[in-house]
N, C-alpha and C positions, 0 to 999 in steps of 0.2 A: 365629832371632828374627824377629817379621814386622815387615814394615816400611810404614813411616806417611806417608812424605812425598817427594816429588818434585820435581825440577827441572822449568822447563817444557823446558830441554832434554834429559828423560830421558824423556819420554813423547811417544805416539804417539796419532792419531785411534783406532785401535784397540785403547785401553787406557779406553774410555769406560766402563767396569763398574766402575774401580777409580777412576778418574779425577775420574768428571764429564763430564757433558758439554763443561761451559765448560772444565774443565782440560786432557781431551784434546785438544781445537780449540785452546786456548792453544800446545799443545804443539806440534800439525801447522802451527801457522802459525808459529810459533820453529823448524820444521824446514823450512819453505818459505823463510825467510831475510827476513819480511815483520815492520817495526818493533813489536813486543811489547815493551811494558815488564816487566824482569825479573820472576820471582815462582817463586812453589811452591806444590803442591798437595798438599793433607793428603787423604789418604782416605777413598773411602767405607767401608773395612774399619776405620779408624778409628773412622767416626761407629757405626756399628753396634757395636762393642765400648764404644763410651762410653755409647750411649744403652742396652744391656744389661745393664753396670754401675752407672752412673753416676759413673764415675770415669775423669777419661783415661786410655788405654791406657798402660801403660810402654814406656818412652823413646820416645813419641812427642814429647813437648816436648825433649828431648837432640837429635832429629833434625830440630824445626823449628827451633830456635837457631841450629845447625851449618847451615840453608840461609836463614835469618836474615843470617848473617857473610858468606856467598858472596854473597848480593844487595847488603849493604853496600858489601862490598869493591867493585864493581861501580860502585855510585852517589859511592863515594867518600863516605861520608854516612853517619852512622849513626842507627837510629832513633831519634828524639825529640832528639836532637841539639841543642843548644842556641842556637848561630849559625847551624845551617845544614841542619834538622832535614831525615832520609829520614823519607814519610809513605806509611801504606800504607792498601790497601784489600782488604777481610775481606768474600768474595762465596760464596755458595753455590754449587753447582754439580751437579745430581744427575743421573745416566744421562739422564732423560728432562729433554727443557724445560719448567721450573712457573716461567713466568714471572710475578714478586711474588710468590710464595706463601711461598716464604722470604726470609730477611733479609741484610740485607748491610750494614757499618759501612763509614764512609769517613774519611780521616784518621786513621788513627789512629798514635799517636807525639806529636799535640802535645798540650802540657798549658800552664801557666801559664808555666814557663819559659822554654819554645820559640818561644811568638806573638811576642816580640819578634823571636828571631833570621829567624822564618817572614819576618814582613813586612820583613823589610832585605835578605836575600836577595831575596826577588823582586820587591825595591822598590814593595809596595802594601800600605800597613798595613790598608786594607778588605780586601781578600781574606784575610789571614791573620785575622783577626777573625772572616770570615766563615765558613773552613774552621774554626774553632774551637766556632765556635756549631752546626756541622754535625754535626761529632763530638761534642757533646753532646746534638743531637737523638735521632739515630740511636742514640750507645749506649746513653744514658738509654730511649728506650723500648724498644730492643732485649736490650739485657745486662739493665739494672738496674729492666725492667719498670714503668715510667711508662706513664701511658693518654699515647699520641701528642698527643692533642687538645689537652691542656695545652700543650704546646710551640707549638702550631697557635693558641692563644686567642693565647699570651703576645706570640708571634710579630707578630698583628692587631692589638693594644691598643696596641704599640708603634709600628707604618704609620701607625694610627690618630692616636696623637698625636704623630707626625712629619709628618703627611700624605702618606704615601710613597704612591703608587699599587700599589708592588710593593718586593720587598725589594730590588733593584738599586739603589732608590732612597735606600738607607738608607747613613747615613754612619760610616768606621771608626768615630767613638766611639758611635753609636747602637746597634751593634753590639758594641761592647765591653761597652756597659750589659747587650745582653742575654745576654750571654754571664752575667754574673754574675746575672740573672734566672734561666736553666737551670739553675745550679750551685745555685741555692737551690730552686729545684724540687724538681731531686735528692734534695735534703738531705732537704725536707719529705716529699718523695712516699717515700722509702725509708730513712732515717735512716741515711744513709752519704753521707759524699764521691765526689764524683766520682772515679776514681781516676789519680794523677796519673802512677803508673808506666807508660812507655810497652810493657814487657812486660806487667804483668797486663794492659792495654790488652788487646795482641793474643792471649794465653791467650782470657781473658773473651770476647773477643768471637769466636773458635773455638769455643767450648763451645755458645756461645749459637747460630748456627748450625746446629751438630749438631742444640739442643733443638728449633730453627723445623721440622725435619722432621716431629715430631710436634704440630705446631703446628694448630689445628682450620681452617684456611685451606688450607692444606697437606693435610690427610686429605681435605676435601671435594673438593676438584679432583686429587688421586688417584682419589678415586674415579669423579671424572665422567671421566676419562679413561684409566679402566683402566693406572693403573700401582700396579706391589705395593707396599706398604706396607715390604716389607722390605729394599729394596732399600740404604735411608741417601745421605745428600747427601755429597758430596767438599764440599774450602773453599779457592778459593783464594786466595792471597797474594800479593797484588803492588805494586809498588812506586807510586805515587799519581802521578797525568798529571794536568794541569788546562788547561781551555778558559778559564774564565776569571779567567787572572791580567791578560789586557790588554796591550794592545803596548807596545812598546820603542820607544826612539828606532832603535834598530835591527834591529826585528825586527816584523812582523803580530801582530796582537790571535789568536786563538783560539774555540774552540769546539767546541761536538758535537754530535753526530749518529747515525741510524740510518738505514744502506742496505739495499736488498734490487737483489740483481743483476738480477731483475725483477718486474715490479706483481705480488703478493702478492696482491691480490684479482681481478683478470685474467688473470694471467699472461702478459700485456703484454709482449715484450721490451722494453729498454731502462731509465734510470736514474728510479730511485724510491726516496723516502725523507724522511727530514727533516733539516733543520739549524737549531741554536740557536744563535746566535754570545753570545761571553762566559757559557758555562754549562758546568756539569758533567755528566757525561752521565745521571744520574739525574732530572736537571730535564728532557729531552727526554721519557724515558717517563711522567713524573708529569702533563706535561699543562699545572704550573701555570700557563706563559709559552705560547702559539701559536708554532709554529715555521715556519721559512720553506724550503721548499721545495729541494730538494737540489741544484738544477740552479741556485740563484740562487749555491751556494759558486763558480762558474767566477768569477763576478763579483769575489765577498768574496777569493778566493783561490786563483787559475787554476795555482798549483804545488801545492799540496796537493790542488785539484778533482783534476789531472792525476794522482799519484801514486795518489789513491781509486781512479778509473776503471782504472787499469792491476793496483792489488791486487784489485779486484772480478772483475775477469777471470781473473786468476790465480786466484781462490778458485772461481769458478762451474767453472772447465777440470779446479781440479783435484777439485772434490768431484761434479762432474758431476752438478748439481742447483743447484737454487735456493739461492742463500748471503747469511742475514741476519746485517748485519756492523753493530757497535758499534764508534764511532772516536771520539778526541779529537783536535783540533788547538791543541798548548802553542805559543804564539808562534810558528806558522810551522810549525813541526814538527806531522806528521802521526804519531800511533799507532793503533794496532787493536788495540781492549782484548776484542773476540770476534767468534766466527762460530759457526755452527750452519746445519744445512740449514733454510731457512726454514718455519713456520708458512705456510699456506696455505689461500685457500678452496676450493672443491669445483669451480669452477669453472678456476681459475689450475692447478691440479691435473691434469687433464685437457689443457687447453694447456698446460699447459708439460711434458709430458709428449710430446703428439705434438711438437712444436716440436723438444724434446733426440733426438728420435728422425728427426724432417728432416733434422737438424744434424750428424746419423751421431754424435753423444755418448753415446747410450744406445742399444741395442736395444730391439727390440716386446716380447720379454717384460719388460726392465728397465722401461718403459714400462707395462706391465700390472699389476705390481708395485708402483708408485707411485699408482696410483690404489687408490677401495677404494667397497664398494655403500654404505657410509652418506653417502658425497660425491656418488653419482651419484643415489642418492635424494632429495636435497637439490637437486638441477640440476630433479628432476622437480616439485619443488614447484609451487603456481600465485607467478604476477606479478602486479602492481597492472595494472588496466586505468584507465590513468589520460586516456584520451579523453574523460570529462566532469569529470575532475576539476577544480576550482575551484583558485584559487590556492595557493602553496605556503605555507605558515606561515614556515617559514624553508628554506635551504639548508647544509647542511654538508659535510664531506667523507665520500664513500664509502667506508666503511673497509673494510665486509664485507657483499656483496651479499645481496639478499634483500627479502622483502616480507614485514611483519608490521604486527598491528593489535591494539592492546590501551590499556586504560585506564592515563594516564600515572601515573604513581608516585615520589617523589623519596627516595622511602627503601630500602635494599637490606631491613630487617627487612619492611616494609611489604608491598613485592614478593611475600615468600616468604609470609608469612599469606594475601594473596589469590589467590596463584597456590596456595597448597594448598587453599583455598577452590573452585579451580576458574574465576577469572577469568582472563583475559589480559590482561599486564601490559607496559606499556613503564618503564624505568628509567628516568629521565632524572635527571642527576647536571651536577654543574659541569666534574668529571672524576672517573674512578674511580680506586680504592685499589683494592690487594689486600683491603683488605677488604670491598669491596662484591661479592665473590666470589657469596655464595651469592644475591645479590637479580640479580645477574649469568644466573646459571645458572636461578634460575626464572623472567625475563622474558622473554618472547616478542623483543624488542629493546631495543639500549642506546643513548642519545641525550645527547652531551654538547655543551656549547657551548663547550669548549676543547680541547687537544689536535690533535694530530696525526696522520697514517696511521698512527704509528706507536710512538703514546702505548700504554700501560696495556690501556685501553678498547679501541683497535682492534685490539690484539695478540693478547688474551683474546679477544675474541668472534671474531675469525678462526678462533682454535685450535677455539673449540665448534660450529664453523657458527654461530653466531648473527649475526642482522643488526644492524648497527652504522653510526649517523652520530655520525663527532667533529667538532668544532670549530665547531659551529653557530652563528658568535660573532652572529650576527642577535638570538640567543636571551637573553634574563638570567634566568639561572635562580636561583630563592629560594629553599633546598632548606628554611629555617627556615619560612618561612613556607607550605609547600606549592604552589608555584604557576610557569610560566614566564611571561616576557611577551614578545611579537615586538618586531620594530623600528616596527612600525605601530601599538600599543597595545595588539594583544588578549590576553587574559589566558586563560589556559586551565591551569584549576583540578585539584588533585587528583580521578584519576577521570575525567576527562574522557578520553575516546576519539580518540587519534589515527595516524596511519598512517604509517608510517618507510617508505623505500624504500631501502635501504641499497646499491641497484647503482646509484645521480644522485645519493645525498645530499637527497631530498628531503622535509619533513618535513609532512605534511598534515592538517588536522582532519578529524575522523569517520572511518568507516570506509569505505575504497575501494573497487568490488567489485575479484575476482582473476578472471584469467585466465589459461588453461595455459598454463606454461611452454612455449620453440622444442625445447626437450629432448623432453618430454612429446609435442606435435603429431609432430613427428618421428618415436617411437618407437612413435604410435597410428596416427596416418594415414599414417605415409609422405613426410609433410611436407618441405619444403624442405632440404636435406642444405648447409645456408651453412658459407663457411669459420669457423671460429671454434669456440667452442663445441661444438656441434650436432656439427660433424665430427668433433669431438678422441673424444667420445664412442663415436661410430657405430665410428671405428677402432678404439676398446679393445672393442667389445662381436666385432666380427667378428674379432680376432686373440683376444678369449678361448674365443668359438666354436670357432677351430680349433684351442683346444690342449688342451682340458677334456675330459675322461672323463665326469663325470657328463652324465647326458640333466638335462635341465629340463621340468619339465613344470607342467600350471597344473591348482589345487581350482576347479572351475566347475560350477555346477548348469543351469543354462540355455544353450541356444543362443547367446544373445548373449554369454554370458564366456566360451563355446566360441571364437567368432569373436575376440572379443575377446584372449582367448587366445593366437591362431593368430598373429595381428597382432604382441602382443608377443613370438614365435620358440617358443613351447611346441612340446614334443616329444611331446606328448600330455595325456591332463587322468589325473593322479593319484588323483583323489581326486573324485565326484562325488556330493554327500548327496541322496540321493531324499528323506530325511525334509523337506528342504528345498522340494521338488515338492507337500505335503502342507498348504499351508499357505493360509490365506483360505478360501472356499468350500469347499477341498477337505477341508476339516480333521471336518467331518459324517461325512463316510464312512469316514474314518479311524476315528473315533470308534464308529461303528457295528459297524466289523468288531472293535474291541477289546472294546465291550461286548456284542454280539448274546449273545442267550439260546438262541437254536437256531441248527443250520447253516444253514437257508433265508435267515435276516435276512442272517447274515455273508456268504454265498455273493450275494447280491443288492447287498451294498454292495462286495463285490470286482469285481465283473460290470461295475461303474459307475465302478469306478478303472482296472481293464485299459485300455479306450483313451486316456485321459487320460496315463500312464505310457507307453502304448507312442508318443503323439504327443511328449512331451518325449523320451524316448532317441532317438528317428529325427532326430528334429533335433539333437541332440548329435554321434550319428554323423556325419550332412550335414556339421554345421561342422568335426568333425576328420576327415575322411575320409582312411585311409592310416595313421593315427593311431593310438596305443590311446589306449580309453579306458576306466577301471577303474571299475566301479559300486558303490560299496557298497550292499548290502542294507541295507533299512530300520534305524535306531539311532535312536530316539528315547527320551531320559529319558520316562518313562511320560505323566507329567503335562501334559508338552507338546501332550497329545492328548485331553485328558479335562476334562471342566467344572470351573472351580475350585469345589473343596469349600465354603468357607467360605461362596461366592457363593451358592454353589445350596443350605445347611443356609440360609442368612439368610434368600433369597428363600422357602421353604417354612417359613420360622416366622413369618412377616412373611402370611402367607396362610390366610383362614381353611378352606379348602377346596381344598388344594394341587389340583394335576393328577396323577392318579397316576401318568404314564407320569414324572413331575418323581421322582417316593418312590422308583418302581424306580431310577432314574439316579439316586439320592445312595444307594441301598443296594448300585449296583453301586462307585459313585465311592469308599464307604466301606470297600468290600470290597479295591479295588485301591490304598486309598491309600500312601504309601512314606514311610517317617521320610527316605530318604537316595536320592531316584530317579534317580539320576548312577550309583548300584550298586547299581540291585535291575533291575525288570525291562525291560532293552532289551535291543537286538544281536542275537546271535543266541540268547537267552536268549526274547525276543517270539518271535523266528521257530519255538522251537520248543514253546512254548505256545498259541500263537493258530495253530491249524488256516487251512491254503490261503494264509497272507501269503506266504510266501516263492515260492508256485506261481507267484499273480498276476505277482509284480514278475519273477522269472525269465521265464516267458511271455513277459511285454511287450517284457524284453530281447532276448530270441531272435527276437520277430517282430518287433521294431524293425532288426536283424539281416538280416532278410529282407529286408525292404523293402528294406531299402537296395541288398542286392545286385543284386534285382531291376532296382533302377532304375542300374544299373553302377559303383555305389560297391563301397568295401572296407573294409567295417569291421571294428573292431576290438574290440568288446567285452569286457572282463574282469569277471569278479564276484566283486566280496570280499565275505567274510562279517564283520562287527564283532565286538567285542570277547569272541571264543574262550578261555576259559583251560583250557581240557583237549583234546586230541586227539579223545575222542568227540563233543564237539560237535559239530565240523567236520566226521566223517563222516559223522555225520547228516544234516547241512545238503547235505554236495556231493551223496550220493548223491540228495536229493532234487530237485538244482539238476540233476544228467546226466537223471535221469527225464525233468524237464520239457523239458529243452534236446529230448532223442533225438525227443520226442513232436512238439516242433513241425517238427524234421527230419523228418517221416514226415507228417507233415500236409502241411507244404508241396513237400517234396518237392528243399529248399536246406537243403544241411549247413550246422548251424549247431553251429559248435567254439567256445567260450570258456574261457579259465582259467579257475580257481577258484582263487582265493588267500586269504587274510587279511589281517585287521590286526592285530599285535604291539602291545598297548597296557594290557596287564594284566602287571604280575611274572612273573606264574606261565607267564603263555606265553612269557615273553623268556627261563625258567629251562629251560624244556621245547621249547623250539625243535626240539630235535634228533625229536620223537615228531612233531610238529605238522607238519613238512615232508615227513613221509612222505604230508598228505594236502593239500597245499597245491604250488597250482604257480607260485605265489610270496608274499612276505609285504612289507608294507607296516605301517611303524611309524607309531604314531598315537600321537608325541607326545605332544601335550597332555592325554588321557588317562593318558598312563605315567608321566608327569609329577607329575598329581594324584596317580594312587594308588602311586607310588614314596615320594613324601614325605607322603601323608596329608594333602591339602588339597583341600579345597574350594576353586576357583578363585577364582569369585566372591565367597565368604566372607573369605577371606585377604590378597584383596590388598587390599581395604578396610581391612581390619580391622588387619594386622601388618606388611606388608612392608614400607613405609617406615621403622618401626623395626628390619626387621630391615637395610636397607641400609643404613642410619645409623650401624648398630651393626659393619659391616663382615661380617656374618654370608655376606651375599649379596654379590658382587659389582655382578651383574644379576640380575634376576630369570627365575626359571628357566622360566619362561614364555614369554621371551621370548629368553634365549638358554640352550640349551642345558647342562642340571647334567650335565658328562663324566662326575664322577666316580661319581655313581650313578647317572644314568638312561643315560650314556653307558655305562657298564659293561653293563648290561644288553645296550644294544641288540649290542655289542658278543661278548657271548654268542652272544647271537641271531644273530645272522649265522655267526660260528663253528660253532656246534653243528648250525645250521639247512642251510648250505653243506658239512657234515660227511656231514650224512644223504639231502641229494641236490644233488649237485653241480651248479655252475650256476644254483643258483635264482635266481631275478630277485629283488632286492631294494630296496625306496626308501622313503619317508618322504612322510608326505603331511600333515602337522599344518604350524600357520607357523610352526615350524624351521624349514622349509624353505627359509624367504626372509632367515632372520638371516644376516647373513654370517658372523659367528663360527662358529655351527654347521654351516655347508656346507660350514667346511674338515674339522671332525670329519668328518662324514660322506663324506666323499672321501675322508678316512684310515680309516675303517672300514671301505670297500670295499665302499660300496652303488653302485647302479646310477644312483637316478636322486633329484632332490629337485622336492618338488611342494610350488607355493602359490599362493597368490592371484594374480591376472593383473595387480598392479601393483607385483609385486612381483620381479616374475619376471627383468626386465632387472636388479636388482642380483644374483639368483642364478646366472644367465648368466654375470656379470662376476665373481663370486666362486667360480664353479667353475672357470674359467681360471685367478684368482690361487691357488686351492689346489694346480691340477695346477704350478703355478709354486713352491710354495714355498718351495724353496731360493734362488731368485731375490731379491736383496735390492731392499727400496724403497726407500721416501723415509720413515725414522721420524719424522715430524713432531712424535710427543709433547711 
């Protein structure tokens, strides 16, 4: 029979699939001998057999009961108890960290009975009032589906007409009243009692849990963080801590907190985090109180400070990584209600990676491991150049570095309208919810005037890379009326443009310019190699250098992305589009060789593109010298190169006496027009209808070749032919390519040898791979073509048009454009190399579409057993760093999820 539920002393950190996150780290710090309040965790095999059925699993309540009585027995107390009630707390916990996304109930055991024995026990009739009105918050919206807000007005109305500033200030009977406020909520909002049983309590609020996984909060930040849907949340169980019951005549008042064993957004050695004195630990990530800084607790209470610092250490030694730790301190007494490897930004990430690896705590590969390209691409961003900037609007704290600029917004719905509109957006909020998720994830930055490092707001936007200032308390923000206002007066209206700095905290009007990141200058010029940062970097790219199997290589059409290129560590350029060489001025002669009426015209307008083509490859050569570098033959959609139709029928109806050389060119334009010119005539398809294209551009190659060696270079020229779907194609092509090559070797009198390979970017040739490599001497996958016509899209067409509903709809994870579809376009290439290394051993194989810079897809393709991945030159240092983490695989990191 399977089984549902757990002690925390029966599990281990590596039981986090069945666990929980939160449950397995409950477990390993109950196995570290470090103060956990009892509990048990129900499981994720649980939640997934409930939310499949809809019915709890059997005997899964027989086996929560039975560790129900073991924690009892334990506290000496049994739940809901009437003089002396045990109170629990009902927390999610899923494989990965979705911090807020799901739900969690607190108190739960007391009911109407219990508040009196609550408050005699721990001698404060307010706080048992208080823990009353909590658990009616929580389960009313959570269990028994109340809109939150109600609770939130009733809450205010009541401050309101006590004049409380906050609810601290509110007294047991003020408290009491509301207490029976919530319960008539209840009643009204769901036509049912609250429910008094302190088991259906914790049943109900298990169930409900389970449900918040499929909860639309929950789905969207799965998705934005790539984890499965299928995975199901653990729940656990634990026996209820409080910060603020308030001191004894013999004993310290209390509180809670969130540590991180170092700066989370730095990576900072040393202590960081927050402390709420008289709060429960839910109040610290809500934001709604400012908290005060971790290092003031030596002050508040230098034996519990001391005990933190000594279990922080123990946690960072033994998880050997960054460890974000939640505590409470009950009168004196210190507990540690979680840990987890901490959320981090992109820059703390890299430090604190070289740092564990100074430290001899981790090795260079474990170290290679924990970093990843979407973090170091975020390092490469630009910065605010803030040398003439004007004063600051306000200051808050730096939660999550970074420079953004967008139009402020205080609504999350608002956000997401204009940010699909296509503007940039800044949040700004008093403090966020979980539910201000999705206005979260479409804002450029998030800006709150309360909160702390390590509120809601700066946890979340840590986890996304996004930039983040909390606690701006300079600020008073009006989320009703749309508007913030400074401590100086000025007002700054929905809409209005302003600029977060999220690495100072500083909050400025209008738009600042940017300047490139020390990441960025470093990685282009050579720039200053400073400790910090910059260096953590430099280390991971030269230890993934020397451990990575694939080459890297960069797509560049000009000299200058040549150099530019070389700069950022290319191993040569993949991929170089001449169609690209053809464009401005040049684009007449293009035009002329596709329309000419006789060979004389066409042979006169090739005659006039030869030196132009052979001046761009000599210089391509010059910049990669040593190098290869692969040329594809001409690929233009047709129409790229031909007068638009519509222009030239308008302008000749529009005219009483057209120019006839105008009639012939809309009778030829008419002639060649294409319902679909993405698949009718380009590639090698033009090369083998339009007589001398392919002579010319091969010529130019081969004497660009020459020169070069001439002048004591060593070039390396390759020429692909595009989009191939039959083996005769390509032998028509090469043989005409050896022709020209042989001819210029006899003219000039310098061997001139290039490959002749392809591109892989049509079905039919990733299916026929094995015939095509009899005449190819290597092949090059070109994506984003195989891409389109694997799945039948138009690019440009579809992503406008559907893909946001199709990710919404979870159809897509990503979009296959931009990371790699394994399972069918991956199969394919997957073929292809199979069949294609079948029929001549050895062949060079790489990718030269932007796959090649996704990191997801680099590690595919280091598992398919290609040679080399090609893309843009600023893209190249995260494929560098992701071809190291692939050849590392087994190597564990840092699961930050």
């Amino acid at each position: 029979m399977a089984r549902y539920v757990y002690d925390f002393r029966e599990g281990r950190r590596e039981m986090a699939d069945l666990l929980g996150g939160k449950g397995a780290n409950l477990a390993e710090m109950t196995r570290l001998g470090l103060p956990v309040p009892p509990g048990f965790t129900v499981t994720t095999d649980a939640c997934r057999a409930f939310l499949a059925t809809g019915v709890e699993p059997p005997g899964m309540a027989v086996e929560a009961s039975r560790h129900l009585s073991a924690v009892e027995a334990g506290a000496g107390r049994r739940l809901g108890q009437r003089d002396d009630p045990l109170l629990l707390s009902v927390r999610s916990g899923a494989r990965f960290s979705m911090p807020g996304m799901m739900e969690t109930v607190l108190d739960i055991g007391l009911n109407d009975d219990s508040v009196p024995g609550l408050a005699k026990s721990s001698g404060s009739e307010r706080f048992a009032w208080d823990s009353y009105r909590r658990l009616l918050q929580m389960f009313g919206a959570t269990v028994m589906g109340v809109e939150p807000s109600l609770f939130e007005e009733a809450m205010a109305l009541l401050k309101e007409a006590c004049g409380a500033v906050d609810d601290l200030h509110l007294e047991a009977h003020d408290l009491a009243r509301l207490v029976e406020t919530y319960k008539q909520l209840i009643r009204d909002e769901t036509g049912e009692e609250f429910p008094q049983s302190p088991t259906e309590q914790l049943r109900r609020a298990i169930l409900a849990v389970f449900r918040s996984w499929n909860g639309e909060r929950a789905r969207l930040y799965r998705r934005r963080e790539h984890i499965p849907d299928d995975l199901g949340t653990a729940v656990t169980v634990q026996r209820m801590v409080y910060g603020n019951l308030g001191p004894t005549a013999t004993s310290r008042g209390g509180g809670s907190g969130v540590a991180f064993t170092r700066d989370p957004a730095t990576g900072r050695p040393g202590l960081y985090g927050d402390y709420l004195p008289d709060a429960q630990g839910e109040d610290v990530v809500a934001g709604i109180r400012n908290t005060v800084p971790l290092a003031d607790l030596e002050r508040l209470d230098p034996a519990s400070y001391a005990q933190l610092l000594h279990h922080m250490r123990t946690l960072e030694t033994h998880y050997q990584d960054l460890c974000d730790i939640e505590f409470t301190i009950e009168r004196g007494r210190l507990w540690m209600l979680q840990t987890r490897v901490g959320k981090r930004t992109a820059e703390a990430a890299f430090a604190i990676a070289a740092q564990l690896t100074d430290e001899g705590i981790i090795t260079p590969d474990e170290a290679l491991a924990r970093v990843d390209g979407g973090g170091l691409a975020r390092l490469m961003f630009p910065a605010f150049d803030t040398s003439a900037a004007g004063a600051a609007l306000a200051h808050g704290l730096p939660a999550s570095p970074g420079a953004a600029v967008g139009a402020a917004v205080f609504d999350p719905a608002e956000a997401v309208r204009r940010a699909a509109a296509g503007d940039r957006v800044v949040l700004v909020r008093q403090e966020t919810t979980p539910d201000d998720l999705p206005g979260m994830i479409a804002a450029q930055a998030v800006l709150t005037s309360r909160g702390g490092r390590t509120s809601h707001a700066a946890v979340v936007a840590r986890g996304m890379g996004k930039v983040c200032v909390c606690g701006a308390e300079e600020l008073t923000v009006d989320t009703a009326a749309r508007r913030l206002t400074t401590r100086g007066g000025a007002v700054v209206e929905e809409g209005t443009v302003i600029s977060v700095d999220g690495s100072d905290g500083a909050v400025y009007p209008g738009a600042l310019p940017l300047a490139d990141s020390a990441v960025m200058r470093f990685l282009e010029d050579g720039g200053e190699r400073s400790v910090g940062v910059v260096d953590a970097v430099a280390r991971a790219l030269e230890h993934a250098d020397s451990v990575r199997r694939l080459e890297v290589r960069a797509n560049a059409d000009t000299s200058e992305d040549a150099r530019r290129a070389r700069r950022f560590g290319a191993q040569g350029i993949g991929l170089c589009r001449t169609e690209h060489m053809f464009l401005g001025e040049r684009r007449r002669l293009v035009e002329e060789v596709i329309l000419a009426g006789d060979d004389h015209v066409r042979e006169r307008a090739l005659a006039a593109l030869l030196p132009l083509q052979r001046a761009d490859f000599t210089g391509i050569l010059e910049a990669m010298d040593g190098l290869p570098v692969t040329i594809r033959l001409l690929d233009p959609p047709l129409h790229e190169f031909l007068p638009d139709r519509t222009e030239l029928a308008v302008r000749l109806a529009s005219t009483a006496e057209p120019a006839p050389q105008d009639v012939e060119l809309l009778g030829a334009v008419n002639r060649l027009h294409e319902q679909n010119p993405m698949l009718g005539l380009r590639g090698v398809r033009l090369a083998l209808v339009v007589p001398g294209l392919v002579a010319m551009q091969v010529r130019a190659i081969a004497e660009a070749v020459v020169a070069r060696t001439r002048a004591g270079g060593t070039p390396r020229a390759e020429i692909m032919v595009p989009l191939v779907g039959a083996v005769e194609e390509l032998r028509i092509e090469r043989a005409e390519v050896e022709r020209v090559l042989a001819e210029v070797s006899e003219e000039s009198g310098v061997s001139v040898c290039c490959p002749v390979g392809t591109m892989i970017e049509l079905p039919r040739a990733a299916l026929t791979a094995g015939e095509i490599a009899d005449e190819a001497d290597f092949f090059s996958f070109g994506t984003n073509d195989l891409t389109q016509t694997t799945w039948g899209f138009s690019r440009d067409d579809v992503e406008a048009a559907f893909f946001s509903a199709y990710l919404d709809k979870g159809i897509f994870l990503d979009s296959p454009f931009e990371t790699l579809d394994r399972d069918g376009v991956g199969r394919l290439v997957r073929i292809a190399v199979d069949e294609g290394r079948a029929a001549r051993p050895g062949l060079k194989i790489g990718v030269c579409g932007e796959h090649g810079g996704d990191p997801e897809s680099v590690h595919f393709f280091h598992a398919a057993g290609l040679d080399y991945v090609s893309c843009s030159p600023f893209r190249m240092p995260v494929a560098r760093l992701e071809a190291g983490r692939a050849a590392l695989a087994a190597t564990e990191g840092s699961d930050k999820r």
